[in-house]
C-alpha positions in Angstrom: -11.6 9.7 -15.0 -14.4 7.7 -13.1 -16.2 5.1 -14.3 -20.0 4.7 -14.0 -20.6 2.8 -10.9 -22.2 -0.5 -10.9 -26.0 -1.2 -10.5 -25.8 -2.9 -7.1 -24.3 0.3 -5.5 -26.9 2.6 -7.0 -29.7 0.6 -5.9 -28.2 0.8 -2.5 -27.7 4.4 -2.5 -31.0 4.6 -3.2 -33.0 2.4 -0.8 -31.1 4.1 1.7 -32.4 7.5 0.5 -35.8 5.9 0.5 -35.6 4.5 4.0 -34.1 8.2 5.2 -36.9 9.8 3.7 -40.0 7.3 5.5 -38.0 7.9 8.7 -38.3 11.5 8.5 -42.1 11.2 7.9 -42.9 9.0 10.3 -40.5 10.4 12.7 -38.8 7.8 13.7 -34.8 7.5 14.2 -32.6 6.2 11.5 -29.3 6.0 11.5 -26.6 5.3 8.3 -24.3 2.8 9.1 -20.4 2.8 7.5 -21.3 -0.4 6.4 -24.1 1.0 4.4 -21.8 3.2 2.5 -21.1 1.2 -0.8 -17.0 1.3 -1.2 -15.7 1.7 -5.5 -15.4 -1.2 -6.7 -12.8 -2.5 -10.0 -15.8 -0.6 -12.2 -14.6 2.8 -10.6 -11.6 3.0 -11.5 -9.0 6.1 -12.1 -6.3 7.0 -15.2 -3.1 9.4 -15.1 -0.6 10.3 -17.3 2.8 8.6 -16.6 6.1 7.7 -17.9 6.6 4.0 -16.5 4.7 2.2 -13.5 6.2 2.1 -10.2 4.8 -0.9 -8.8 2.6 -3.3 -11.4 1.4 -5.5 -8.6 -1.2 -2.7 -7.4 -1.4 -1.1 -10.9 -1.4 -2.3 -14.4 -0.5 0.2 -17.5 -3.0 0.7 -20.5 -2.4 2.8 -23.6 0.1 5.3 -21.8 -2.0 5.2 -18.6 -1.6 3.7 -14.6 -4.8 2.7 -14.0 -6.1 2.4 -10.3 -9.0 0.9 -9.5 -11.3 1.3 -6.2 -10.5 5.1 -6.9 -12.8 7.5 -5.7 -11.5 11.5 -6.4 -12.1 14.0 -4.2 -10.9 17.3 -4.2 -8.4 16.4 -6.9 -7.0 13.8 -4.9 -7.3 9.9 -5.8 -8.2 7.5 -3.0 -7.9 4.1 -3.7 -10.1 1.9 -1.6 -8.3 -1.6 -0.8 -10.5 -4.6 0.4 -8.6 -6.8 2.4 -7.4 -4.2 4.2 -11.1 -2.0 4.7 -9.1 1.4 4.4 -8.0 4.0 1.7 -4.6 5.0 0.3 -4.1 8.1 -1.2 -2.4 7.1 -4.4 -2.3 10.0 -6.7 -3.2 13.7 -7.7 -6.1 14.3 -10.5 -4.2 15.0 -13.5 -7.5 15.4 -15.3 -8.3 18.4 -13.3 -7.0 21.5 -13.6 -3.6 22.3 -11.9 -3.0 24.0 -8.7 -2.3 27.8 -10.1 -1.3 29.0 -6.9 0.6 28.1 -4.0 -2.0 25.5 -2.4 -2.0 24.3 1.0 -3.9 20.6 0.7 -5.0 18.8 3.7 -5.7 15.0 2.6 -8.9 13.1 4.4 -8.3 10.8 7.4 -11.2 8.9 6.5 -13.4 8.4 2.9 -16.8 6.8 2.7 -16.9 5.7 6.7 -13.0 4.1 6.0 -9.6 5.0 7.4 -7.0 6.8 5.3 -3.8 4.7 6.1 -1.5 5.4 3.7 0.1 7.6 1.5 1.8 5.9 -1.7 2.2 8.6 -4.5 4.7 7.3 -7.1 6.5 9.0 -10.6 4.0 10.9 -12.7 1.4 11.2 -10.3 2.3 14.2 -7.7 0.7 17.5 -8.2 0.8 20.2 -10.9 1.7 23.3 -9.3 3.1 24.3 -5.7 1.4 22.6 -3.2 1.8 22.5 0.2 1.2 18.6 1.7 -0.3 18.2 5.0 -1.0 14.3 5.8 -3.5 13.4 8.5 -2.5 11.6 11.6 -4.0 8.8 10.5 -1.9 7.7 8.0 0.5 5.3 9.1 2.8 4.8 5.9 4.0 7.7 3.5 5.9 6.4 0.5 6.7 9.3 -1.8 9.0 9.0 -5.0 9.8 11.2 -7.8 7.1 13.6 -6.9 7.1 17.2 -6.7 6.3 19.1 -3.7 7.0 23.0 -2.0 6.5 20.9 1.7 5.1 17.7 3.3 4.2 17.8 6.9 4.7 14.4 8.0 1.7 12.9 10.9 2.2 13.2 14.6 2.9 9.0 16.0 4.4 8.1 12.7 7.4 5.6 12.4 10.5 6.0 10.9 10.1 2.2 9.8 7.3 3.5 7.9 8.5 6.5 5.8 10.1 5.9 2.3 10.8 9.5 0.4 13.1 8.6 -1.9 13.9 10.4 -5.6 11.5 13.7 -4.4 11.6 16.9 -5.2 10.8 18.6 -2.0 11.1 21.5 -0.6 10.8 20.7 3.0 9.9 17.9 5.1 8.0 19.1 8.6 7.6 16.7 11.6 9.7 14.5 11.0 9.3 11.5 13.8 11.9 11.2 16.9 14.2 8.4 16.7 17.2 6.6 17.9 18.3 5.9 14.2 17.6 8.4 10.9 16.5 6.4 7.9 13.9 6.6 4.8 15.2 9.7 2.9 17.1 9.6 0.2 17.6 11.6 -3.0 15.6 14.7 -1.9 17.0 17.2 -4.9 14.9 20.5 -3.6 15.5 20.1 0.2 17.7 22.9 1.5 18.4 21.8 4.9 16.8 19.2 7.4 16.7 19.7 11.4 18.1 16.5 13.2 15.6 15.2 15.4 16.6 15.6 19.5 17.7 12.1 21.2 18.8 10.8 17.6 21.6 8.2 18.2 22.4 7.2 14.7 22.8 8.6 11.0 21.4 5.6 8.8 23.4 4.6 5.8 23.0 6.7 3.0 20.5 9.0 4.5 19.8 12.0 2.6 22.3 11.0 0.1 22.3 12.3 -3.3 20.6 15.7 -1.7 22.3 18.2 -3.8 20.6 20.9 -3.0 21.4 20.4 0.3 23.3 23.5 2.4 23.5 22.9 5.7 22.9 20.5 8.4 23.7 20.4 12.2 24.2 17.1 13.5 22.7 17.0 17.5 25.0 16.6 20.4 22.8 13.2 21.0 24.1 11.4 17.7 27.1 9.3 18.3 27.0 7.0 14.8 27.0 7.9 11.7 26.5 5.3 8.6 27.9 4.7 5.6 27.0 7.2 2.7 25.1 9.2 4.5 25.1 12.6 3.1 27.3 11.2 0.4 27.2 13.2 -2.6 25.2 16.6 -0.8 28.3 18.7 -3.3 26.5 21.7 -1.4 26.3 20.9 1.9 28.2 22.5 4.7 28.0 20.3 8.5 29.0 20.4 11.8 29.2 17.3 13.6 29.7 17.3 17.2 32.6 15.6 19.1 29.9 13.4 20.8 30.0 11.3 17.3 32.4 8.5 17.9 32.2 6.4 14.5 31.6 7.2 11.1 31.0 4.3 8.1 32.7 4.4 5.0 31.7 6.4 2.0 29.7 9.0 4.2 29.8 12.4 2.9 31.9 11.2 -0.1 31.2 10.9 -3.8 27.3 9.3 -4.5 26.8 6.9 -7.7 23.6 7.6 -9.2 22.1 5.0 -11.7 20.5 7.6 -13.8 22.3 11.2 -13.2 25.6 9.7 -13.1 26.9 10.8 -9.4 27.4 13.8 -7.2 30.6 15.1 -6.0 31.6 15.1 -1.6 29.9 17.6 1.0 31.1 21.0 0.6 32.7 21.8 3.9 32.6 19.8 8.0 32.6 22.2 10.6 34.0 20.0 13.8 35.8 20.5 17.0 39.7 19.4 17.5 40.5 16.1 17.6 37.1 15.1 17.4 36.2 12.2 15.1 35.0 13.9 12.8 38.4 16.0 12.7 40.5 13.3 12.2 37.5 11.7 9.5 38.3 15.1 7.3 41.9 14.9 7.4 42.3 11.7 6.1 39.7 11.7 3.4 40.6 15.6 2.7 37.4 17.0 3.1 37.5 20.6 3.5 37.2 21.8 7.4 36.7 24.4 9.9 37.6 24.3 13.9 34.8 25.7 16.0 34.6 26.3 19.3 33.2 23.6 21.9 30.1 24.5 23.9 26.5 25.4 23.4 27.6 29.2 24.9 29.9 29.5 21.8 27.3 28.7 19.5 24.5 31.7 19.8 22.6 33.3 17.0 25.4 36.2 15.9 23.1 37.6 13.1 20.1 37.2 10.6 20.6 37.6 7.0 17.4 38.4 5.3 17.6 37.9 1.6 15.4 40.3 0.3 14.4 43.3 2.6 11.1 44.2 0.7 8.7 41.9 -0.8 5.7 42.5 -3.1 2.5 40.8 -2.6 -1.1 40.5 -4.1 -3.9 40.0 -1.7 -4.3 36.4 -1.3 -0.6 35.4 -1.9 1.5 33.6 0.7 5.4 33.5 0.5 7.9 32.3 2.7 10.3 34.5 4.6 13.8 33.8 2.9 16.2 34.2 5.6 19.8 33.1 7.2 20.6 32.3 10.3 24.5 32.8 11.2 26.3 30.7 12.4 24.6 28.0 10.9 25.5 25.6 13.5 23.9 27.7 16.4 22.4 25.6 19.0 19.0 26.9 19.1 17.7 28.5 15.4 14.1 29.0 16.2 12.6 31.9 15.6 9.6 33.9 16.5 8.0 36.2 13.6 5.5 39.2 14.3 3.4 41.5 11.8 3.3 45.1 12.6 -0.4 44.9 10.7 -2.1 41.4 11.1 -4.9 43.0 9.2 -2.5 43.5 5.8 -0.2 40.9 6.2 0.1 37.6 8.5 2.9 35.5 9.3 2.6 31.8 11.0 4.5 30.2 13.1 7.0 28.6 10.1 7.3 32.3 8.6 5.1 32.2 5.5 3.1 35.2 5.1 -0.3 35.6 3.7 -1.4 39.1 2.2 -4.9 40.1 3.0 -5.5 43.2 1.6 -3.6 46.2 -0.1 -1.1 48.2 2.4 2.1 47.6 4.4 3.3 46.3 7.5 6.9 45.5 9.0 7.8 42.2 9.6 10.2 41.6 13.2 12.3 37.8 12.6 13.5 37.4 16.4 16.1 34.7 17.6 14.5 32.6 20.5 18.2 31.7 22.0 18.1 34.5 23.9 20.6 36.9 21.8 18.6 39.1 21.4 19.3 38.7 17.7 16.5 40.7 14.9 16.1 41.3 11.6 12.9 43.0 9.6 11.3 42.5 6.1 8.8 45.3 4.9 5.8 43.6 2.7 3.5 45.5 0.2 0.1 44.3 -0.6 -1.3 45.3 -3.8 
C-alpha cells in the first residue's frame, strides 16, 4: 500500500497547477521541469507479503512485511526511487493488486516522475502472481532476479554480463541474452528448458546454469574453447554437444550439484561430442553417457520438426506458444520462420507465440531457416 504523501509535495503539486493554469490565461509559455516533479519520499512507502528479506540493508521487515520506501506503484509494479543515485529501481510486483489472470506481457518504464529506471532488483516473495511475460527497457543497466517466478524475461539491448545476477528463478526463458567472451550470472534456473549460447563466446563460467534441472538441451558454439568448473553440474536432464573446438574443461562440470536447501541434483543426462575431442575423452573418464556425431556444420542440418500437439484450442484473446522439436538438437542453425494461413483469426510472432483474434481456423507453417527445407504445421481453433 501507499502512504499519504507529505505536505511539502502537495503544496508543490499544486502551485505548479496554479502557475500552469495563469500561463494558459495569459498565454504565455510555461514549461514543467523534472526537477519540479516531487520524487516519494520515506512517507511513501510500499508493503509485500514475504517469507524472509533478501537484502536488509535496502529493506527492513515489519510484522510479516518488506517494506520499501520511496515506492511509487504503477501499473502493479513497485518503483523505488533512490536519492543518491536520482534514478528508480524496479523492486517488486503489487501483491496488493489483483493477480495477473492471464498470460500478461508487462513492459516496465524506462523512466518514472522525469527519472531513469536503472535497475531491476526483484527478490523472494515479490515476483508476480500469474504468467507474465517480462520485457525490461534498455535502460536498465542491472537485473538481479532471485526466487521469482516468471513464463520469460527479455533481457535489454547494451547490457553487461557483469551486470546480470538470475540466480534461484523459475523461468521459463531468458531472451537477449548479452554477447560475451565469458558466460556467467545464471544459476539455478528450475523452469528453463534450453538456453542458446551466445556467437563469439569463448568461455563457460563456473557453475553457470548449474542446478538447471529442467534443463534438456544445450549446444555449446564452435567459438567456445573453455569450459569452467560446475557448469551445468547437476542439469540430471540435460543432453549437450560440445564441439571439438573446446580444449579444457574444469572439474566438477556437468557432474553432481550440492544444493544447500534441495539437497543436490544428479550429472547431465547425455554429451554428444566428436572423436577424440576433449570432451570425448572428458566422458570416458568420468563415465558420462555419450554419443559420436559427425564433424562439420554440413552434417548437422535440420532433419525434422516434432510438433507436440498438432491442434490447439484457443479463446479469442489467448496467446500460447508453439510447442515444438527441432531434430537433431545440435543442428547448427535452429531458427525458424512461422506463418499464419489467416492473420485475421490467429497471429504468430517472430518467437512463435500465437494470439487468437477472433472465432475460426487457420494453419500454422513452422519452416527451418538452414536451408533444408524442413516443415512442420499446427492447425489452431478460435472459439
Amino acid at each position: 500500500m501507499i502512504m499519504k504523501k507529505p505536505e511539502y509535495s502537495r503544496k508543490i503539486i499544486k502551485i505548479t497547477c496554479v502557475l500552469g493554469m495563469l500561463c494558459s490565461m495569459l498565454m504565455l509559455p510555461y514549461t514543467v521541469h523534472a526537477e519540479e516533479i516531487a520524487q516519494p519520499t520515506e512517507e511513501d512507502y510500499y508493503c509485500n507479503p514475504v517469507a524472509w528479506d533478501e537484502d536488509k540493508e535496502e529493506t527492513e521487515e515489519e510484522d510479516g512485511y518488506i517494506r520499501f520506501d520511496h515506492v511509487v506503484v504503477i501499473d502493479k509494479i513497485a518503483y523505488q526511487y533512490r536519492p543518491e543515485r536520482d534514478d528508480y529501481a524496479v523492486v517488486a510486483f503489487d501483491h496488493n493488486s489483483e493477480p495477473y489472470t492471464e498470460r500478461t506481457t508487462v513492459t516496465l518504464l524506462s523512466e518514472v516522475r522525469g527519472k531513469p529506471v536503472r535497475e531491476v532488483k526483484i527478490g523472494s516473495g515479490n515476483g508476480p502472481y500469474g504468467e507474465v511475460d517480462l520485457i525490461i527497457p534498455d535502460s536498465v543497466k542491472k537485473v538481479d532476479i532471485r526466487k521469482a517466478e516468471f513464463v520469460s524475461v527479455t533481457l535489454p539491448d547494451n547490457i553487461k554480463v557483469k551486470n546480470i545476477k538470475i540466480l534461484g528463478a523459475l523461468i521459463q526463458h531468458i531472451y537477449n541474452f548479452p554477447k560475451t567472451k565469458t558466460l556467467s550470472g545464471l544459476e539455478n534456473i528450475w523452469k528453463l528448458k534450453s538456453f542458446e549460447i551466445p556467437k563469439g563466446t569463448k568461455k563457460i563460467g563456473k557453475c553457470f546454469l548449474a542446478g538447471s534441472t529442467e534443463l534438456n538441451h544445450v549446444v555449446i558454439t564452435d567459438s567456445v574453447t573453455e569450459i569452467e568448473g560446475r557448469a551445468f553440474a547437476g542439469c540430471e536432464n540435460l543432453t549437450i554437444y560440445i564441439p571439438s573446438s573446446v580444449k579444457k574443461i574444469g572439474k566438477y562440470a556437468f557432474e553432481d550439484y550440492e544444493d544447500y536447501e534441495d539437497g543436490g541434483y544428479g550429472g547431465i543426462s547425455e554429451i554428444y561430442c566428436e572423436k577424440d575431442s576433449v570432451a570425448y575423452r572428458y566422458a570416458i573418464d568420468r563415465d558420462i553417457p555419450y554419443t559420436l556425431v559427425k564433424s562439420g556444420k554440413s552434417a548437422r542440418k535440420v532433419s525434422k520438426i516434432k510438433v507436440r500437439g498438432k491442434e490447439v484450442k484457443l479463446t479469442a484473446g489467448q496467446k500460447k506458444e508453439l510447442n515444438y522439436e527441432v531434430k537433431p538438437f545440435y543442428a547448427a542453425n535452429k531458427k525458424m520462420k512461422f506463418k499464419s494461413s489467416k492473420p485475421s483469426v490467429v497471429s504468430v510472432n517472430a518467437k512463435g507465440i500465437l494470439t487468437a483474434k477472433k472465432a475460426g481456423s487457420a494453419k500454422i507453417t513452422i519452416q527451418a531457416k538452414d536451408g533444408s527445407k524442413k516443415k512442420a504445421y499446427v492447425t489452431v481453433k478460435v472459439k
